[in-house]
BALO-75436 format. One record per residue: residue number from 1; residue in one letter; x, y, z of N, C-alpha, C in turn. Coordinates in nm, 2 decimals. Layout:
N
- k/r/n.xx/n.yy/n.zz/ca.xx/ca.yy/ca.zz/c.xx/c.yy/c.zz
- NUM/a/X/Y/Z/X/Y/Z/X/Y/Z;
...
//
This chain:
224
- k/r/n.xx/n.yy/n.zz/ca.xx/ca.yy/ca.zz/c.xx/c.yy/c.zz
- 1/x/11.79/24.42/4.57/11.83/24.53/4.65/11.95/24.60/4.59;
- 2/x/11.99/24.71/4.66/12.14/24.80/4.63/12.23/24.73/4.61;
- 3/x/12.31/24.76/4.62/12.49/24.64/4.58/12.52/24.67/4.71;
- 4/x/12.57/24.53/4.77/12.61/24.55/4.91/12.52/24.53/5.02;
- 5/x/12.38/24.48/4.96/12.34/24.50/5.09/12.31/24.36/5.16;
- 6/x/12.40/24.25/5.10/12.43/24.13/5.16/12.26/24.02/5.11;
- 7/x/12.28/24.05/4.95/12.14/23.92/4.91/12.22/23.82/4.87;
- 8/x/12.37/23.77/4.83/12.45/23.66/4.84/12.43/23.59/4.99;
- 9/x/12.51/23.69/5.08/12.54/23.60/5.24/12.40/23.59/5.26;
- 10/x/12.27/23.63/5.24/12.21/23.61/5.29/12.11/23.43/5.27;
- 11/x/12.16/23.43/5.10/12.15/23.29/5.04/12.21/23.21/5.08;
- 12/x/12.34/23.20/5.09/12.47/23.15/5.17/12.39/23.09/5.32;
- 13/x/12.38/23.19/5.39/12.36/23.15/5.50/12.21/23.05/5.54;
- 14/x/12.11/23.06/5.45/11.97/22.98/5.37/12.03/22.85/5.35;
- 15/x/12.17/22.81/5.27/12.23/22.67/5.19/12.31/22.64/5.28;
- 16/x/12.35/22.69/5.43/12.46/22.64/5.50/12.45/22.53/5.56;
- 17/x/12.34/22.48/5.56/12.35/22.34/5.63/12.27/22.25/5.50;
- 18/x/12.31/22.25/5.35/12.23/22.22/5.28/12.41/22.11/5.21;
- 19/x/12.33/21.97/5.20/12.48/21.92/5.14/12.56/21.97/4.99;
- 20/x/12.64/22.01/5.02/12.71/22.07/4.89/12.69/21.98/4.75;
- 21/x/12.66/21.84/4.74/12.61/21.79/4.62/12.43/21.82/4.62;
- 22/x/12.41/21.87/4.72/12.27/21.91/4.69/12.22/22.07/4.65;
- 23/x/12.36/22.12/4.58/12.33/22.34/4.56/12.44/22.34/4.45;
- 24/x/12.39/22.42/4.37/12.51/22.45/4.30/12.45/22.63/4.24;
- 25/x/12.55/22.69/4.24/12.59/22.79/4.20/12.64/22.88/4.09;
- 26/x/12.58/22.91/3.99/12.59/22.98/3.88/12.57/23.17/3.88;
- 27/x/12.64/23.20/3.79/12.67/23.36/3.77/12.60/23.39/3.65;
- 28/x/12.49/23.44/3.60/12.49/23.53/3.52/12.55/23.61/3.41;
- 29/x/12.60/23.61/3.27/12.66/23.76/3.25/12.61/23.75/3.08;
- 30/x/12.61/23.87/3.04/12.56/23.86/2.89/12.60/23.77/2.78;
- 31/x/12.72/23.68/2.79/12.76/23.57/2.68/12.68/23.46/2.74;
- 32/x/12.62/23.46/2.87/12.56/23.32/2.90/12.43/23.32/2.85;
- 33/x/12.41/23.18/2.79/12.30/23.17/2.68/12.21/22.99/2.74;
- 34/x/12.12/22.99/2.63/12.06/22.82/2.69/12.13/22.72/2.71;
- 35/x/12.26/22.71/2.58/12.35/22.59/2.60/12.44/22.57/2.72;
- 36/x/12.43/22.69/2.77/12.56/22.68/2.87/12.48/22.70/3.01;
- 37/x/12.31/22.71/2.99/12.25/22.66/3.11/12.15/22.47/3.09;
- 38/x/12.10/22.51/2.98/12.07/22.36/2.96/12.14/22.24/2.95;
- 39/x/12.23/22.31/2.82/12.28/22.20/2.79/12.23/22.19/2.59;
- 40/x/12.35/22.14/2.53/12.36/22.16/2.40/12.45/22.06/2.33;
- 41/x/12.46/22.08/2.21/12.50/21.98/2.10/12.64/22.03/2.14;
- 42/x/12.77/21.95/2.12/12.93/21.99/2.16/13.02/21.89/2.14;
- 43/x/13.14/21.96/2.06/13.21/21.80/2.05/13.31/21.78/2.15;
- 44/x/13.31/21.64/2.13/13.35/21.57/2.27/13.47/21.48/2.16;
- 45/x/13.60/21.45/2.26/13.67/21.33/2.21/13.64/21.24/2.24;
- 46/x/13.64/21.12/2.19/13.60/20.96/2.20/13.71/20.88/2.16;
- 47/x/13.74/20.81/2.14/13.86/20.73/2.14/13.76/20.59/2.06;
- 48/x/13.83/20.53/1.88/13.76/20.43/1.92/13.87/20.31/1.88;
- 49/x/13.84/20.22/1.85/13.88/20.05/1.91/14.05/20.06/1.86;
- 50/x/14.06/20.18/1.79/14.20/20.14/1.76/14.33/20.24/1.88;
- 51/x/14.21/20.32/1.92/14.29/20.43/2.04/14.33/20.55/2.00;
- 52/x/14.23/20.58/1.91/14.27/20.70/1.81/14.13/20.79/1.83;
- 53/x/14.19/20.92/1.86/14.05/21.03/1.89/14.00/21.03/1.74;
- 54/x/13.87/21.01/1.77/13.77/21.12/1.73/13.67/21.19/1.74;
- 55/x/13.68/21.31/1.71/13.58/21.43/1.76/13.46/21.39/1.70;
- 56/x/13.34/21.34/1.80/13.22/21.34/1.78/13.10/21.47/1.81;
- 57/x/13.02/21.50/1.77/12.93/21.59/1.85/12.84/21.53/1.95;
- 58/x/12.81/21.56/2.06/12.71/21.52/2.15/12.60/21.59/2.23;
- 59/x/12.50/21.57/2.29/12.43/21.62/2.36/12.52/21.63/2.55;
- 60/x/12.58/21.75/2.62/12.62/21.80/2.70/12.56/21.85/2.79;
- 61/x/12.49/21.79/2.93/12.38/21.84/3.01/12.48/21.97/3.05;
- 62/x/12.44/22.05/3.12/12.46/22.15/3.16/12.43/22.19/3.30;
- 63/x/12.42/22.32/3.40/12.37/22.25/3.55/12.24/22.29/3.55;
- 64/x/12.13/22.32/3.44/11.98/22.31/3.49/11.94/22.14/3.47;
- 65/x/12.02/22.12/3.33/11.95/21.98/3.33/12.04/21.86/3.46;
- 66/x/12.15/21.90/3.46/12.19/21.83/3.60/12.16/21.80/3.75;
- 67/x/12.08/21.93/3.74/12.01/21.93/3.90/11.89/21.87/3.89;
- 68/x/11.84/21.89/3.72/11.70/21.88/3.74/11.72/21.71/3.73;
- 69/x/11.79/21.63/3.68/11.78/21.47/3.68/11.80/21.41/3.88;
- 70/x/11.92/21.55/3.93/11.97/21.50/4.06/11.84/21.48/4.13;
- 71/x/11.75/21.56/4.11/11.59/21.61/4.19/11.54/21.44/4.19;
- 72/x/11.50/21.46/4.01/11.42/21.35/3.99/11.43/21.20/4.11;
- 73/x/11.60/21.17/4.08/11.66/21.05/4.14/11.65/21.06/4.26;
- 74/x/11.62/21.14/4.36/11.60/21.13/4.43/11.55/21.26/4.51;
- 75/x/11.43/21.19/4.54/11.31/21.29/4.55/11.28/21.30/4.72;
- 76/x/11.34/21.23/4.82/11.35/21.23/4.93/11.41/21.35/5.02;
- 77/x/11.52/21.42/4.90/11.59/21.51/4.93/11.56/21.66/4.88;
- 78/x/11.62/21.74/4.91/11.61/21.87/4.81/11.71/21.94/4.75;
- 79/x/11.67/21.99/4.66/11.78/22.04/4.52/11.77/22.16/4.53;
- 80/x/11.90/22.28/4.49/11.93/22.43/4.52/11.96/22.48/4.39;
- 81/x/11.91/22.48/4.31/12.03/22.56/4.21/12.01/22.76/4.23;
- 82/x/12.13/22.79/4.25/12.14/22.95/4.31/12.18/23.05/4.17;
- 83/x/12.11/23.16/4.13/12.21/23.23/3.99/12.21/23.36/4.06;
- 84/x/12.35/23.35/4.06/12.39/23.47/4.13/12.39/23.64/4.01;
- 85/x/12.33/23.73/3.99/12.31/23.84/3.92/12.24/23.79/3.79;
- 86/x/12.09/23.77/3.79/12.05/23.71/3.70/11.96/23.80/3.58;
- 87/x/12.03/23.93/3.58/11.99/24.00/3.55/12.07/24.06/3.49;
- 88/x/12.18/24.01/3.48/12.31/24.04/3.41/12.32/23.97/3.26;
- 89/x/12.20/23.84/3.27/12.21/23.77/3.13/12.06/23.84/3.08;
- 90/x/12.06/23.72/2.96/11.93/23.79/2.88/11.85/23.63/2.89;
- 91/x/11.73/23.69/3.02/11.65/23.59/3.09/11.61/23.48/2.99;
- 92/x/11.53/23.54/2.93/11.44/23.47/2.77/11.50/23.41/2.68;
- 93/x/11.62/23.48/2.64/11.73/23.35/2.59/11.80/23.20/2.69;
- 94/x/11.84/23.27/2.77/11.88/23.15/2.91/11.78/23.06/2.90;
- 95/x/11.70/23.09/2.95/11.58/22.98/2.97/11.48/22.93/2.92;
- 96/x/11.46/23.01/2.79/11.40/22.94/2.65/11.25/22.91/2.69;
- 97/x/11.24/22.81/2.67/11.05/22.73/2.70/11.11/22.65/2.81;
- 98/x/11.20/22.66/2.90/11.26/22.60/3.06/11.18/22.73/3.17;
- 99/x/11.14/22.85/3.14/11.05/22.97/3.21/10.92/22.90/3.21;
- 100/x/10.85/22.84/3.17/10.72/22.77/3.17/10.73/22.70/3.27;
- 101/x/10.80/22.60/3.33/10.82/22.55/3.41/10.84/22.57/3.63;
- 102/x/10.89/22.72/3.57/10.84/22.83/3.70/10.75/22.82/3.71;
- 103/x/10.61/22.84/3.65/10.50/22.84/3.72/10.46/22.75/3.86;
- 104/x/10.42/22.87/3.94/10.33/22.85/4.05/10.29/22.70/4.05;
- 105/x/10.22/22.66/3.95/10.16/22.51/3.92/10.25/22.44/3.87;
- 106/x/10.31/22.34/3.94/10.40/22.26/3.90/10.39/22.15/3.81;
- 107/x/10.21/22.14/3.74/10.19/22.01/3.66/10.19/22.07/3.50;
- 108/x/10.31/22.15/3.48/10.30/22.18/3.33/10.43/22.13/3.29;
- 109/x/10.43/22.05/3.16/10.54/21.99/3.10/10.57/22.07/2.98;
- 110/x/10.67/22.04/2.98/10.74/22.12/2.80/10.81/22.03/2.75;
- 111/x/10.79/22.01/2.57/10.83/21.89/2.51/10.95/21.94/2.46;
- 112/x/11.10/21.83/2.60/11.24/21.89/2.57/11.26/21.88/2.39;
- 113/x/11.42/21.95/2.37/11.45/21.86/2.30/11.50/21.70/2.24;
- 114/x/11.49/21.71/2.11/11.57/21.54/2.09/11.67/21.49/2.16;
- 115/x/11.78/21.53/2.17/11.87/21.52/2.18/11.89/21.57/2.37;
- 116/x/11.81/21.61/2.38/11.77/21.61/2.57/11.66/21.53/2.62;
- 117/x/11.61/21.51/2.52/11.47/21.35/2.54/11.60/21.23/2.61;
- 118/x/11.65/21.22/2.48/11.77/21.14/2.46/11.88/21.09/2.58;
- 119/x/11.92/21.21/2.59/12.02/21.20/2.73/11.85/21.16/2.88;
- 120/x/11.78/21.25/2.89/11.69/21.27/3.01/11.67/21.03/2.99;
- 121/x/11.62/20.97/2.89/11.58/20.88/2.89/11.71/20.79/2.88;
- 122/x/11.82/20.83/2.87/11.91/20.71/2.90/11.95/20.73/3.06;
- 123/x/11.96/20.86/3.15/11.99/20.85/3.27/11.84/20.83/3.35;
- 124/x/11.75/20.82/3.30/11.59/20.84/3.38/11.54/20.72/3.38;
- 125/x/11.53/20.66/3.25/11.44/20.59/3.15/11.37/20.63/3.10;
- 126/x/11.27/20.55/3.00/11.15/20.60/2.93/11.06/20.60/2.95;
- 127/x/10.96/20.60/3.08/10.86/20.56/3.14/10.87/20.66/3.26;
- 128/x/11.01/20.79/3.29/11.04/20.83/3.46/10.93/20.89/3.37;
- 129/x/10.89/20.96/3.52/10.77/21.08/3.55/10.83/21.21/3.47;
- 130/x/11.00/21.26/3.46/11.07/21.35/3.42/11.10/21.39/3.31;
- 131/x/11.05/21.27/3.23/11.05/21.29/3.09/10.97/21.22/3.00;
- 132/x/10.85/21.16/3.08/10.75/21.06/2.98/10.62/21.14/2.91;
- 133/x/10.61/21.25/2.97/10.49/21.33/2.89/10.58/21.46/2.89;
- 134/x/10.70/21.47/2.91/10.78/21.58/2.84/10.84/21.65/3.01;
- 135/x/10.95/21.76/2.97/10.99/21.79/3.11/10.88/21.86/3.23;
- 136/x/10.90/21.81/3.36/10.82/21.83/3.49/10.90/21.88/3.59;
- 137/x/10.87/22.02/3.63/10.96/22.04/3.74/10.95/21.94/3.85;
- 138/x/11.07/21.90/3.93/11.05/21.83/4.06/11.02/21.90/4.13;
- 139/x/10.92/21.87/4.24/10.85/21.96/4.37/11.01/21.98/4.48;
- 140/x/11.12/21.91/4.44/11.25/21.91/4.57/11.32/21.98/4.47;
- 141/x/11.30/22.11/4.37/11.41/22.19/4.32/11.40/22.29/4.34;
- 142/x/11.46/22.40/4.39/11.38/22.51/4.38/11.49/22.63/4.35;
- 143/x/11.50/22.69/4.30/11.59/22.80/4.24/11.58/22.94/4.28;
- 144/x/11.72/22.97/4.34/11.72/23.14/4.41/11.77/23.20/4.32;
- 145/x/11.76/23.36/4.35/11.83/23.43/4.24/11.85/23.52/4.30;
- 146/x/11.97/23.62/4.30/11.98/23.77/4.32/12.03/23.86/4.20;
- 147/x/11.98/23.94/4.28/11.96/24.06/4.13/12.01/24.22/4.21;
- 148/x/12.06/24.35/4.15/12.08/24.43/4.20/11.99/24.52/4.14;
- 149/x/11.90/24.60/4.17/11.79/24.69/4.14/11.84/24.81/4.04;
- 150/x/11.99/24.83/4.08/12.06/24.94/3.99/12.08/24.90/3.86;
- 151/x/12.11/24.74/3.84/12.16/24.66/3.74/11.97/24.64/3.61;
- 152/x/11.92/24.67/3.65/11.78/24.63/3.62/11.76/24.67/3.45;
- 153/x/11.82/24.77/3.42/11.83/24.79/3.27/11.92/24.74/3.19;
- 154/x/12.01/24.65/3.26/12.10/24.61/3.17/12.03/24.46/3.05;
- 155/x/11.95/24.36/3.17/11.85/24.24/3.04/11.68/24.31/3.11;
- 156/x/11.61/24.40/3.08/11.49/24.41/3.13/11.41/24.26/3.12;
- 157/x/11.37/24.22/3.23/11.24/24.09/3.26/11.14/24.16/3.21;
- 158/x/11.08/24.02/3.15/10.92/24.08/3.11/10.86/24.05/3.22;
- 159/x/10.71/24.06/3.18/10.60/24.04/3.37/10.58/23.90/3.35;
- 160/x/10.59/23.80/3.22/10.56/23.69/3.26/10.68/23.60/3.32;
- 161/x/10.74/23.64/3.31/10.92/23.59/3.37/10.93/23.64/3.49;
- 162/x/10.89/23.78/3.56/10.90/23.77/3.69/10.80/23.76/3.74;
- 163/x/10.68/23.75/3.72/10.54/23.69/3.79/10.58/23.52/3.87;
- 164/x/10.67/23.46/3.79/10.65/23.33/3.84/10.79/23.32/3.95;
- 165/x/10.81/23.42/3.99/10.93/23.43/4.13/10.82/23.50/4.23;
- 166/x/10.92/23.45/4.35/10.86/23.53/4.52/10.95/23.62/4.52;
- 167/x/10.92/23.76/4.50/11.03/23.86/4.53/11.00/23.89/4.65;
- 168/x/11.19/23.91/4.72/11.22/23.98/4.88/11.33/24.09/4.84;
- 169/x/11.24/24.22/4.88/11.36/24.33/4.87/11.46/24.32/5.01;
- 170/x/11.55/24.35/4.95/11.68/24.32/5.11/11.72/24.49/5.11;
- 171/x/11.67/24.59/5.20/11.73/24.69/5.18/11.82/24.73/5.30;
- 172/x/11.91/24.86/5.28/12.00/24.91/5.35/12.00/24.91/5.47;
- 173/x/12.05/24.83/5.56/12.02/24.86/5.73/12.12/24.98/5.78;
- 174/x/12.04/25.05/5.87/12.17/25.18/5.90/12.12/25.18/6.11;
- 175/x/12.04/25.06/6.08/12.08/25.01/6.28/12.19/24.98/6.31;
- 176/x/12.26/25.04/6.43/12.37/25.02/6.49/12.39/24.90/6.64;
- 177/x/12.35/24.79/6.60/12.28/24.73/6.68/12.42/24.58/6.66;
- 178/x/12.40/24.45/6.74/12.46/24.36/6.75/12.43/24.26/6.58;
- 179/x/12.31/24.26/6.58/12.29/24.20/6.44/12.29/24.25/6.32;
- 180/x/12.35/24.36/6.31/12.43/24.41/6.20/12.59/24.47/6.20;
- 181/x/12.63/24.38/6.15/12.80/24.37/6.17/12.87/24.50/6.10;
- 182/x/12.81/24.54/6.02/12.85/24.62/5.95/12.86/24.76/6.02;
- 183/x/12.77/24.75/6.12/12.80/24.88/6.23/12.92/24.86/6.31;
- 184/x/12.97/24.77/6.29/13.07/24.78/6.34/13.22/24.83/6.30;
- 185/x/13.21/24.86/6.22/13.30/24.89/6.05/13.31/25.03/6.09;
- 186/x/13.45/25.08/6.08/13.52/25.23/6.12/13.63/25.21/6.01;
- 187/x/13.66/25.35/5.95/13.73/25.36/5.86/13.83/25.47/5.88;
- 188/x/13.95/25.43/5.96/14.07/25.54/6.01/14.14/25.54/5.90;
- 189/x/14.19/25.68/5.98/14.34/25.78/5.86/14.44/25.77/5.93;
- 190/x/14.53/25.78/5.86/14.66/25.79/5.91/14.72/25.88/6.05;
- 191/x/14.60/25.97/6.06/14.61/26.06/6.21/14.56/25.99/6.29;
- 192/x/14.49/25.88/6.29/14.42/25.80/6.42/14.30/25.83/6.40;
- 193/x/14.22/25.98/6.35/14.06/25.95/6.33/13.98/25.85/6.27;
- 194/x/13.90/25.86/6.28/13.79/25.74/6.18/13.72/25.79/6.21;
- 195/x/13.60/25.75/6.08/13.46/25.78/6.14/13.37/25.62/6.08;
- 196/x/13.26/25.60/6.15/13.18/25.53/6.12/13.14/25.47/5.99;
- 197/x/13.16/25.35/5.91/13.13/25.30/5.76/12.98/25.35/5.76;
- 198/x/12.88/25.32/5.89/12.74/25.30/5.88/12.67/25.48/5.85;
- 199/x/12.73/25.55/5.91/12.72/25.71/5.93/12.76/25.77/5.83;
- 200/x/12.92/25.72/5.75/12.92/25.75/5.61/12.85/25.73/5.49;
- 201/x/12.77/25.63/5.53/12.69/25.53/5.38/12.53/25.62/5.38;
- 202/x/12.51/25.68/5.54/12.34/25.72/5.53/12.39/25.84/5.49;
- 203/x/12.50/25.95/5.49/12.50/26.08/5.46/12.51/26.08/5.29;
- 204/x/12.59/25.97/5.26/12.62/25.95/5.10/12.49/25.90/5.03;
- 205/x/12.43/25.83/5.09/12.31/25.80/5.05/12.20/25.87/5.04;
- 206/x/12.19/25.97/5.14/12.08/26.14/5.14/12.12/26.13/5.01;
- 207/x/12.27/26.20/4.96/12.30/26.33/4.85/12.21/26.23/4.75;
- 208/x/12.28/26.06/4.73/12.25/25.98/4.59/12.08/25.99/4.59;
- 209/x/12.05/25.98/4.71/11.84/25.97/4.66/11.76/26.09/4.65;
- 210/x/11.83/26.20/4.65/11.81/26.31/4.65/11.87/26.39/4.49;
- 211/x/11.97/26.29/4.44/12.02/26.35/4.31/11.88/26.29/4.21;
- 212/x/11.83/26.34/4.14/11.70/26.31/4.02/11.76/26.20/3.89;
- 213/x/11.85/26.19/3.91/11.95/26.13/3.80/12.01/25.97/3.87;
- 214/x/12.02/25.98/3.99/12.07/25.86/4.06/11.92/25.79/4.15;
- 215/x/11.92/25.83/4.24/11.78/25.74/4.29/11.84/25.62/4.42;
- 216/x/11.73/25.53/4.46/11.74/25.47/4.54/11.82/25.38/4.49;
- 217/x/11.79/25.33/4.37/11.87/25.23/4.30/12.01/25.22/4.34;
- 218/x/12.06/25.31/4.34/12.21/25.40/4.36/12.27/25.37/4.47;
- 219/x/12.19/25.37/4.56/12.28/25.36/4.70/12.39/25.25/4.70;
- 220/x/12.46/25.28/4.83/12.59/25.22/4.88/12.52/25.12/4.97;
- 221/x/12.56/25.02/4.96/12.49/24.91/5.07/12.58/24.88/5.20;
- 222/x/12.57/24.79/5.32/12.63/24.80/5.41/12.76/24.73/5.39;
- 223/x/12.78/24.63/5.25/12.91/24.60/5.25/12.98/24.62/5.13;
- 224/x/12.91/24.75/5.07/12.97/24.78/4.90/13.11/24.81/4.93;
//
């Protein structure tokens, strides 16, 4: 939807009674890449027998492969991972041969890396379900995402990247009613006038979807 028109609070209020070790929350932006969603090769200090660092390289989960182990372990519960503007990165880099795994059908595996075999089989073992014929999404993970419709040209999705989401458009409310707070919002001057935030946003919004250059995309949402 527009900016502002509350697809955060609206996730927010979806995870509010969800245990906070069971969600976690990531941002989007064009430096974020696979390693810093998967997880990648990275040196680490180690300290050895004499108490002396040294910098080794290691495999570093990251929070897709961290939720995705939290799922596995325990499957009684459910797992949230949320990416807030996910359309701000470049989707196909982020998520590599990890997009295969969105599918609709959940019995498709992808053969991780070594070095994520590696880690998946020392915290799993080598026999889990999660990593013995290669990665399987857990049926208790499921991943939200918000996106702003204006922002859409910044990493274009291809169709097979967004075929495997449920899209919900969240558009502009301009009801003046109890369940939208935002009608409640008045914006005074220094003389004591105000006029209405909700009454301001539909007349600025006519000119923007009416300009050939700006569009619906454009609009002011109820809490921009």
């Amino acid at each position: 939807g527009a900016p502002g028109t509350g697809k955060s609070y609206k996730v927010r209020e979806l995870l509010d009674s969800v245990d906070e070790n069971h969600q976690e929350t990531i941002t989007f932006h064009p430096d974020y890449d696979y390693t810093s969603f998967v997880g990648g090769y990275r040196p680490v200090s180690l300290k050895n027998q004499s108490g002396e660092d040294n910098i080794k390289y290691k495999f570093v989960p990251q929070v897709f492969t961290n939720m995705y182990v939290k799922a596995w372990q325990d499957t009684e519960e459910h797992f949230y991972l949320v990416i807030e503007e996910i359309n701000r990165g470049n989707c196909a880099e982020i998520f590599g041969d990890i997009f295969q795994l969105l599918d609709q059908n959940q019995n498709y595996t992808v053969t991780p890396s070594s070095e994520m075999k590696d880690h998946l089989i020392d915290v799993l073992g080598s026999d889990h379900e999660g990593v013995v014929n290669g990665l399987k999404m857990p049926r208790n993970l499921s991943i939200l995402a918000t996106m702003n419709t204006s922002d859409q040209s910044l990493f274009p999705m291809d169709s097979a990247f967004k075929r495997r989401w449920d899209w919900e458009y969240i558009p502009i409310d301009y009801k003046k009613s109890d369940t939208n707070p935002s009608s409640n919002f008045k914006v005074y001057f220094a003389s004591g006038d105000y006029f209405c935030w909700i009454d301001f946003i539909k007349a600025v919004n006519t000119k923007i979807k009416s300009n050939p250059n700006l569009g619906m995309d454009k609009c002011i949402g109820n809490y921009f």
